[in-house]
N, C-alpha and C positions, 0 to 999 in steps of 0.2 A: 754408497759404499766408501767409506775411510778404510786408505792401506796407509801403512807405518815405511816408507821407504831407506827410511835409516836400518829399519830391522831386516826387511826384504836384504837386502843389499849387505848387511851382516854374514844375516844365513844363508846365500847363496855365497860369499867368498868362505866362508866355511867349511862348506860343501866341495869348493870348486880345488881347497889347497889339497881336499881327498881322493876328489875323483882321478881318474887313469890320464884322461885328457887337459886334468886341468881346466874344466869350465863347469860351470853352471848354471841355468837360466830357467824361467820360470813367467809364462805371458799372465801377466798382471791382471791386463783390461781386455776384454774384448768386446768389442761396440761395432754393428755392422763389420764398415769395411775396415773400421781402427784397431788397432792390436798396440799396447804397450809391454816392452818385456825385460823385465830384470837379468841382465845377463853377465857375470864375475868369470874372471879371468886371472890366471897366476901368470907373474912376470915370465916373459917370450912366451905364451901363448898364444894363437890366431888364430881367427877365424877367416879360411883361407879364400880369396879374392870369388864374389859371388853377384849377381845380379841386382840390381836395385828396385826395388818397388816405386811405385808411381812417384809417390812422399813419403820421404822418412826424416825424423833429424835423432840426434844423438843428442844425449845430454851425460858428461861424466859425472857418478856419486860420489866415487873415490877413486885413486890411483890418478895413473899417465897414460894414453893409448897412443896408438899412432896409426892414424888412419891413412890407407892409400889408395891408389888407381893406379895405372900403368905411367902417367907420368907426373904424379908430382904426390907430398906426402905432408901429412900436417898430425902434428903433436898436442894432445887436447888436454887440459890437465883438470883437478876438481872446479865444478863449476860451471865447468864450457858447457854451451848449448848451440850445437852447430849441424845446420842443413845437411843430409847425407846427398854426395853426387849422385847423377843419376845415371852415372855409370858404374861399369864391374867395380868393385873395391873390395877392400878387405883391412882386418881390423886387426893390432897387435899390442899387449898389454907389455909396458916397458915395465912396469910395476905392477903388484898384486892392483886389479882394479874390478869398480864395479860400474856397468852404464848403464839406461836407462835409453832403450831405442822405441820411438814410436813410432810407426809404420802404416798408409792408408796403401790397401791393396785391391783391386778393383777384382 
């Protein structure tokens, strides 16, 4: 299976500058325990501080995020491919953005 993630990641910020909440997401891959998920975000939007799965890392398509934990906070821009904590966090779009979270959950 070939997905198009320039297009994914299109038409979910499309979506997401429509919706009430401002997001939209869409799990890509699902493989056993792996879950990959297209997820678009309008600037100051968040996904508010939430538990972490065994492994996950983040990769940004487009925009800026700003990922946090209770104490300390890091700014990810296109490109970035970086290890989710594996603690609470949560995730803020400084700019319209799009990420790419992959997740193994047991």
């Amino acid at each position: 299976m070939n997905l198009d993630l320039t297009a994914l990641a299109d038409e979910h910020l499309a979506a997401a500058r429509t919706a009430p909440h401002g997001r939209s997401a869409h799990l890509v891959l699902h493989d056993g325990v792996l879950r990959q998920t297209v997820i678009a975000l309008t600037a100051g939007t968040s996904l508010d501080e939430h538990n972490a799965p065994p492994a996950a890392s983040l990769q940004v398509l487009s925009g800026r995020v700003r990922l946090t934990t209770p104490g300390w906070a890091d700014e990810l821009g296109p490109g970035v491919l970086r290890m989710l904590p594996k603690e609470r966090h949560g995730l803020t779009a400084v700019n319209d953005s799009v990420v790419l979270l992959t997740a193994v959950n047991d």
